[in-house]
C-alpha positions in Angstrom: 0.0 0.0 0.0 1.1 3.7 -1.2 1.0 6.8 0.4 -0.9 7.9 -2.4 -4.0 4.9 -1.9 -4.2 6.3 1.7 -4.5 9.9 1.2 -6.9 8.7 -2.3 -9.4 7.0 0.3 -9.5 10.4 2.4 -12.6 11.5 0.6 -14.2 8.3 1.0 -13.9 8.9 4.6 -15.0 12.2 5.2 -17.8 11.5 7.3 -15.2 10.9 10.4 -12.3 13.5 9.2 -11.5 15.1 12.8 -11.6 18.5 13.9 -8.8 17.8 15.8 -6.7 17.5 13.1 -5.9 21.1 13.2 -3.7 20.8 15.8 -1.3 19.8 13.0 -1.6 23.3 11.5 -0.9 25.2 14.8 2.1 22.6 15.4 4.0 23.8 12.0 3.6 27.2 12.8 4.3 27.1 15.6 7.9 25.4 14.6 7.8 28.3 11.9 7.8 30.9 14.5 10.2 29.9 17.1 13.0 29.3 14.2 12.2 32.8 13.4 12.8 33.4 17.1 16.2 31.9 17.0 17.1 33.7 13.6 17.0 31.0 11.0 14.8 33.2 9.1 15.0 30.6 5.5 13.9 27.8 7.5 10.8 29.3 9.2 9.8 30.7 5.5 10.0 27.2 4.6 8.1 26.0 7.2 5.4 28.4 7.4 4.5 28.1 3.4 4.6 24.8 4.0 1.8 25.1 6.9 0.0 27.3 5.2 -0.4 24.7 2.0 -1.6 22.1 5.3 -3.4 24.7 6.5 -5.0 24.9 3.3 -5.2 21.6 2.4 -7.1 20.7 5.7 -9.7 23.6 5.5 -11.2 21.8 2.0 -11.5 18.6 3.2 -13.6 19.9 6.4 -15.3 22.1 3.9 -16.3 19.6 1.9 -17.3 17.0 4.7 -19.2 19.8 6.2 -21.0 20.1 2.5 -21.3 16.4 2.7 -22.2 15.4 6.1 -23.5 18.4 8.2 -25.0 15.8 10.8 -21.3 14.8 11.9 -20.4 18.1 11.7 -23.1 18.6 14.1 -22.1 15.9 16.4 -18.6 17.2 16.8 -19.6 20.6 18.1 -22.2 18.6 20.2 -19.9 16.6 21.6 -17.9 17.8 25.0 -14.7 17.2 24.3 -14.1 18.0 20.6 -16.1 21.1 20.6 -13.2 22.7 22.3 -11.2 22.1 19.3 -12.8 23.9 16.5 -11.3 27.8 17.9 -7.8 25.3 16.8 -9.3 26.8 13.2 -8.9 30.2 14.4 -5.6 30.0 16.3 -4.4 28.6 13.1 -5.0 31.6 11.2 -4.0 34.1 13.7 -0.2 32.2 13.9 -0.3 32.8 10.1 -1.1 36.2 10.8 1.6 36.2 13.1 4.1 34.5 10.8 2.8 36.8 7.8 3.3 40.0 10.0 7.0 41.1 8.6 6.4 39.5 5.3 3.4 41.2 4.0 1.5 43.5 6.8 -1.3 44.3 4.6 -2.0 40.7 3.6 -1.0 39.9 7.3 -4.0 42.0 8.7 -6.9 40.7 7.0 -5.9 37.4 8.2 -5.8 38.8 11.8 -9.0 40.6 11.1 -10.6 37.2 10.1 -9.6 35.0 12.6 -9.7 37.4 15.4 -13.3 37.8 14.9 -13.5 34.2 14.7 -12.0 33.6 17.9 -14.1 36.1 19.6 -17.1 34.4 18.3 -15.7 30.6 19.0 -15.0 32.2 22.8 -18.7 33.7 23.4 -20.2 30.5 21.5 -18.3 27.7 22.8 -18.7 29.4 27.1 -22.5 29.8 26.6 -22.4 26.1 25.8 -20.6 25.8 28.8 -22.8 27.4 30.9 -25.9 26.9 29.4 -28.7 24.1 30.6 -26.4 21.3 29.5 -24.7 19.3 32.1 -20.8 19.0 31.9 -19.3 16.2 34.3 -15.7 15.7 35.5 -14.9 13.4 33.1 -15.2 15.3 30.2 -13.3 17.9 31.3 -9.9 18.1 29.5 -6.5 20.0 29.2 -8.1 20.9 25.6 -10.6 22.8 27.2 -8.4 25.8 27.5 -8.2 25.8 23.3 -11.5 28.2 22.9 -10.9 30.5 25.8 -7.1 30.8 26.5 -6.4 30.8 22.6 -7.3 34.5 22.9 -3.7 35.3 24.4 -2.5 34.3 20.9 -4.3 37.8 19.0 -1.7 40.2 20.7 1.4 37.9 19.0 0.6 40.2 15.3 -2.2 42.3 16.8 -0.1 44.7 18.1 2.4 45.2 15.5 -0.4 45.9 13.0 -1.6 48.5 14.8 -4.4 46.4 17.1 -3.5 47.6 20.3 -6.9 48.0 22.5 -8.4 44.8 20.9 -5.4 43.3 21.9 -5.7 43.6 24.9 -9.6 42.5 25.5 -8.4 39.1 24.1 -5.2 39.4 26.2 -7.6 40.5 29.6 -10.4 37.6 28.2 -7.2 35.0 27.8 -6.0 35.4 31.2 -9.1 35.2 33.2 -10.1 31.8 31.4 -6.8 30.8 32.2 -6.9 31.1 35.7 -10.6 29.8 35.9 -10.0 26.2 33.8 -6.3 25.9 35.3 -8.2 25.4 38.7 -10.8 23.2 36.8 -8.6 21.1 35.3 -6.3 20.8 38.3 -9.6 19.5 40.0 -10.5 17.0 37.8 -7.2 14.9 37.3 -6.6 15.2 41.0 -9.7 14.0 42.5 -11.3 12.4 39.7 -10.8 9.3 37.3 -7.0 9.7 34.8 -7.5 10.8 31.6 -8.6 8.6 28.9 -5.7 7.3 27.1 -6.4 9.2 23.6 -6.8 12.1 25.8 -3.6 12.1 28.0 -1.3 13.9 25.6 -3.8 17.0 25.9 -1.4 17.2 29.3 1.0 19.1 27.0 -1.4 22.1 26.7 -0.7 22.9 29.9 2.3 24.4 28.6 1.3 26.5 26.0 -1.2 29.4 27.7 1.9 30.7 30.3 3.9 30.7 27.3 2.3 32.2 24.9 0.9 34.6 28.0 4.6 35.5 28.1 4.9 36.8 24.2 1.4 38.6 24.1 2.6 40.6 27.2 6.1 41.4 25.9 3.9 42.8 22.8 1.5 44.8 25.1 4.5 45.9 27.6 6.8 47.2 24.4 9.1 44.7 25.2 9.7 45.1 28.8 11.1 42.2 30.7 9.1 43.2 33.9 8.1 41.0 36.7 4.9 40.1 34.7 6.9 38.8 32.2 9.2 36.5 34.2 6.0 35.7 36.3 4.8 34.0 32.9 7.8 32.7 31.4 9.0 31.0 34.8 4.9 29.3 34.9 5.7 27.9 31.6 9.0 26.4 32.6 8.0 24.7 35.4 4.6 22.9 33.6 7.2 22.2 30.9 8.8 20.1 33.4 5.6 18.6 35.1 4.9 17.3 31.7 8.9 16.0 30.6 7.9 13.8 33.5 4.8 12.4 31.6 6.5 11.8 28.7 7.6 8.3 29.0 4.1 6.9 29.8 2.6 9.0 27.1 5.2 7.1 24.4 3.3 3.7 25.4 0.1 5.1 24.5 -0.6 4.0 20.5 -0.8 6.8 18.4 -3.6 9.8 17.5 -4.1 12.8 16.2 -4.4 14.1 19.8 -0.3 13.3 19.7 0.0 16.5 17.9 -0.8 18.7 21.2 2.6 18.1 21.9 4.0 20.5 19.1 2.4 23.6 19.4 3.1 24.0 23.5 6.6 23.2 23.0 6.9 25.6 19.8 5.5 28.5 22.2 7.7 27.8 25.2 10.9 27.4 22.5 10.0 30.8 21.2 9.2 32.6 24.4 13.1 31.2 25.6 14.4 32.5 22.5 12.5 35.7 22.6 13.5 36.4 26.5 17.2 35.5 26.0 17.0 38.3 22.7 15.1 41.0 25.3 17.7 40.4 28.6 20.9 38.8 26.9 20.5 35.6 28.7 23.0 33.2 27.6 20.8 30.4 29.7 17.7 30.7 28.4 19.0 31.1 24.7 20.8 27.3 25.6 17.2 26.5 26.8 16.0 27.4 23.5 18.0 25.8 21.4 17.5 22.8 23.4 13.6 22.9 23.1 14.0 23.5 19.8 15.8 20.5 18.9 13.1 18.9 20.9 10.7 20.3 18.9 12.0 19.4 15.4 12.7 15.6 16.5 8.5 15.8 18.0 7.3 17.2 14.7 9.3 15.0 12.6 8.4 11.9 14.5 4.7 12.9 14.5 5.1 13.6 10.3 6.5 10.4 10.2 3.3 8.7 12.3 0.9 10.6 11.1 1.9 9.1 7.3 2.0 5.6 8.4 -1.7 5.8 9.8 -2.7 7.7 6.9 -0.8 4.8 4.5 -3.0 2.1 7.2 -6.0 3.9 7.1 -6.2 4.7 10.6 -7.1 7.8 10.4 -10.7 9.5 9.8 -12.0 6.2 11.2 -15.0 5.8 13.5 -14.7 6.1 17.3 
């Protein structure tokens, strides 16, 4: 069997193509971003075009399966735990946005214009379902919750460059309360109630990403000022990065999913956020951070590339749950 027949009988199965899968998008941007950060500017124009075509690529076949079958469509925004990752299609724009920023502003702002406003609508949408008459129990409470709410912190990253500065910070101000509120939530639930299913277990990573990224909105909103704030953030992010390094090995036993590609876009932010503190105070330490989450990073990416392929090639993907 071919690449070629697996990614042939995509179409065929369009009814059960994930909205999950857009975690790959935010993954590869993600990557683009922090080699930008580090100043291998050919690479991250490599990468980024190259996410952009995923990007692209992805959007038309959840297009066409929402052409094609609205009813599961339906059923994923239904559903508690993947409805939290549709905003994943907004994020995704804004971290083209954000890669597109220095490139071409113009072209870069009516990307930001499109999926800020899509964000701000996923937020309002998806926290009246929340806390609307349905009932939500422990157990379908999830690090991917924080997708539709914290993913707000991401619109100051090109917001404020292009000139967004008060909208910036309402998603900034929206981004941190949500934060604070699901951290306790979550915290909650895998203390005192059942583990994590084991699809949902590498969702752990998120963890990482909303201190993180917190840390590179607020350097955008401060002007660049590495205030207490900042290291407040940044220092957050470095010690769930280590709560999760520890998870790691169990989370390699688990078979693979598209849920696997969590891991990128967390450790893309925190590898950026080192690389963009060590530019900002001249810290020889964090830059060798940096470059070691970055290595990190590329080996993760590569190694989910290389598995997502083989379940693509086995037809393990788009399959009924």
């Amino acid at each position: 069997m071919t690449v070629d027949t697996g990614l042939a009988a995509l179409p065929s199965r369009l009814e059960h193509f994930p909205i999950s899968i857009f975690g790959v998008t935010m993954g590869l941007f993600g990557l683009a971003l922090a080699l930008h950060a580090c100043g291998v500017a050919w690479a991250s124009s490599a990468v980024g075009w190259s996410a952009f075509a995923v990007m692209l690529f992805l959007a038309t076949m959840y297009l066409l399966k929402a052409l094609r079958h609205p009813e599961s469509v339906a059923a994923e925004w239904h559903h508690p735990v993947r409805l939290a990752f549709f905003p994943a299609t907004a994020i995704s724009l804004l971290l083209f946005a954000t890669f597109l920023r220095d490139q071409n502003p113009a072209a870069a702002n009516i990307v930001w214009i499109i999926g800020a406003s899509a964000q701000a609508v996923f937020t309002l949408v998806v926290v009246t379902t929340w806390i609307s008459h349905r009932s939500f129990g422990p157990g379908q409470l999830s690090p991917a919750w924080f997708i539709p709410a914290v993913g707000n912190v991401v619109v100051p990253l090109a917001g404020v460059p292009l000139g967004h500065f008060e909208a910036s910070w309402y998603f900034f101000s929206v981004g941190i309360v949500f934060w604070i509120v699901l951290l306790t939530l979550v915290f909650n639930r895998l203390i005192f109630h059942d583990p994590l299913p084991g699809k949902l277990r590498p969702t752990l990573v998120i963890l990482i990403a909303p201190p993180a990224v917190a840390f590179l909105a607020w350097i955008q909103l401060s002007g660049g000022a590495v205030d207490a704030p900042a290291r407040l953030l940044l220092n957050i992010g470095y010690f769930f990065t280590a709560l999760v390094a520890i998870q790691v090995p169990a989370l390699l036993r688990l078979p693979f999913a598209l849920p696997f590609w969590a891991l990128s876009f967390p450790l893309a932010a925190m590898t950026t956020a080192s690389f963009r503190f060590a530019a900002l105070d001249g810290s020889a330490p964090h830059r060798v951070i940096g470059w070691t989450l970055l290595a990190l990073l590329i080996l993760t990416i590569a190694a989910l590339t290389v598995r997502t392929i083989r379940a693509v090639v086995a037809r393990e993907i788009c399959q009924p749950e």
